[in-house]
C-alpha positions as CSV (number, residue, x, y, z in Angstrom):
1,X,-16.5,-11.6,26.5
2,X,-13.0,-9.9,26.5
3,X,-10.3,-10.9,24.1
4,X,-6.7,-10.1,24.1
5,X,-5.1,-9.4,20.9
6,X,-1.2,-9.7,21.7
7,X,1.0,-7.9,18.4
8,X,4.4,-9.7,17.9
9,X,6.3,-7.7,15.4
10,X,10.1,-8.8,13.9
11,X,12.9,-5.8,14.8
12,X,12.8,-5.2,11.3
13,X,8.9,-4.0,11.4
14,X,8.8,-2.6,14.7
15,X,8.0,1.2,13.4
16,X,6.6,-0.4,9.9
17,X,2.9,0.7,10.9
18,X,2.3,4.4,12.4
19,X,1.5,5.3,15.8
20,X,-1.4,7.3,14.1
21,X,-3.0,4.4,11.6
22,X,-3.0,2.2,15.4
23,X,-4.9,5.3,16.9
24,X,-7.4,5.5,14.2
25,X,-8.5,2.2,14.4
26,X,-8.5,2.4,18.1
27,X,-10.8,5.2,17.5
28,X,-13.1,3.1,15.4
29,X,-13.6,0.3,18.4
30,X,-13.8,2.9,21.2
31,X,-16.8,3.9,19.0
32,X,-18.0,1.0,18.0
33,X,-18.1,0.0,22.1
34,X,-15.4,-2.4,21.4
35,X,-12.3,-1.4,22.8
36,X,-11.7,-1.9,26.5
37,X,-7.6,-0.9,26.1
38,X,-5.2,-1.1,23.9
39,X,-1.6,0.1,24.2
40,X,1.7,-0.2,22.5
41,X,4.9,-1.1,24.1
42,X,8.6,-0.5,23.7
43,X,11.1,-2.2,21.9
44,X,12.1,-5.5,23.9
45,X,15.3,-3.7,24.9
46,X,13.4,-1.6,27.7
47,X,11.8,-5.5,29.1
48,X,13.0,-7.2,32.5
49,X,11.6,-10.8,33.7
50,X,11.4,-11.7,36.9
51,X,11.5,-15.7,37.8
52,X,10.3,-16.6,41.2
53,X,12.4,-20.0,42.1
54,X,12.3,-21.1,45.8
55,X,11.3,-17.7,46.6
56,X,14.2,-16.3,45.3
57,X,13.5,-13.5,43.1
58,X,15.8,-13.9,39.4
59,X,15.8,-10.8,36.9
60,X,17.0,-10.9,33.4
61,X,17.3,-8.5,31.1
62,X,14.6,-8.3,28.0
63,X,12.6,-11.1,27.1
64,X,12.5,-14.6,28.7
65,X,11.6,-16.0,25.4
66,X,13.8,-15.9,22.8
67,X,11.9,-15.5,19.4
68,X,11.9,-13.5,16.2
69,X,8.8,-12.1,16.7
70,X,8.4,-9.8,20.4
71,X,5.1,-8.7,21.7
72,X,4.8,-4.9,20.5
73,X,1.2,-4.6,22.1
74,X,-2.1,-5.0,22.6
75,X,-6.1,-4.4,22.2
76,X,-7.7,-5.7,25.0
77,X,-11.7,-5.8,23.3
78,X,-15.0,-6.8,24.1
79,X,-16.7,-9.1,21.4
80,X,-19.6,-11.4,21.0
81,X,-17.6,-14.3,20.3
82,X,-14.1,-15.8,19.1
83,X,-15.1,-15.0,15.4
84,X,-16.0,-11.3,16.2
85,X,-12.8,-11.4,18.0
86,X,-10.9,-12.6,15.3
87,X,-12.7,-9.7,12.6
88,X,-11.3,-7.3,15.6
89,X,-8.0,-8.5,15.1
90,X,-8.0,-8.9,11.6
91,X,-8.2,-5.0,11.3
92,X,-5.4,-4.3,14.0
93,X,-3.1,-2.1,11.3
94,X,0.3,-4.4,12.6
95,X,-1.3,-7.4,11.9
96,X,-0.4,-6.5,7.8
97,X,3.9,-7.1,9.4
98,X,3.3,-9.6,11.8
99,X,1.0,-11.1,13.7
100,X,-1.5,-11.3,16.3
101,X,-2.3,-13.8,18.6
102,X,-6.3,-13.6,20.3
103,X,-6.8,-15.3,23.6
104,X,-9.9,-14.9,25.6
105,X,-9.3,-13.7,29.0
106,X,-10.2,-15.4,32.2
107,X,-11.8,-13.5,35.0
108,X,-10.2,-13.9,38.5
109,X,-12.9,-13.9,41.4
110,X,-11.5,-10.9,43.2
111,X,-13.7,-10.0,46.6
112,X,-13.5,-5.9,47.3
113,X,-11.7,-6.9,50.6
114,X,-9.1,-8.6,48.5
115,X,-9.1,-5.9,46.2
116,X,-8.2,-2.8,49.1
């Protein structure tokens, strides 16, 4: 089943774990036939939402949510079950500044005809 492992890191640990010590343990799940993607993002500063009300289309500059922790990245992974999931996330290097949220993901029924 595939798992989403959302990072949320504070400002103040936003570079507090190397883009190298991320890339080594992606390394590890690619070979352990775990990883199915997994990128970071940048700083909150760079976000735009868009709000659909009434059909009119609303932007707003960086997150919608306002919260300490922002969503750095993600591992998107393939695991057995929640608990393998949760051993997966366990080891994401970030989680050791902030935290990371697991949610399994739902598959939308997509027909090839929808999908061209």
């Amino acid at each position: 089943m595939k798992y989403l492992c959302l990072v949320y890191l504070d400002q103040e640990h936003w570079n507090a774990c190397p883009d190298a010590t991320c890339a080594a343990y992606a390394q590890q799940l690619v070979e352990g036939q775990r990883l199915l993607a997994a990128e970071p993002l940048h700083p909150v500063a760079s976000a735009t939402t868009v709000r659909v009300r009434n059909g009119q289309v609303a932007l707003y500059d960086g997150p919608f949510a306002e919260t300490k922790e922002q969503l750095a990245g993600f591992y998107l992974v393939d695991a057995a079950d929640l608990n393998e999931a949760i051993r997966i996330a366990s080891g994401i290097p970030p989680a050791k500044y902030g935290s990371v949220e697991v949610r399994p993901v739902r598959e939308l029924a997509v027909s090839q005809d929808q999908a061209a």
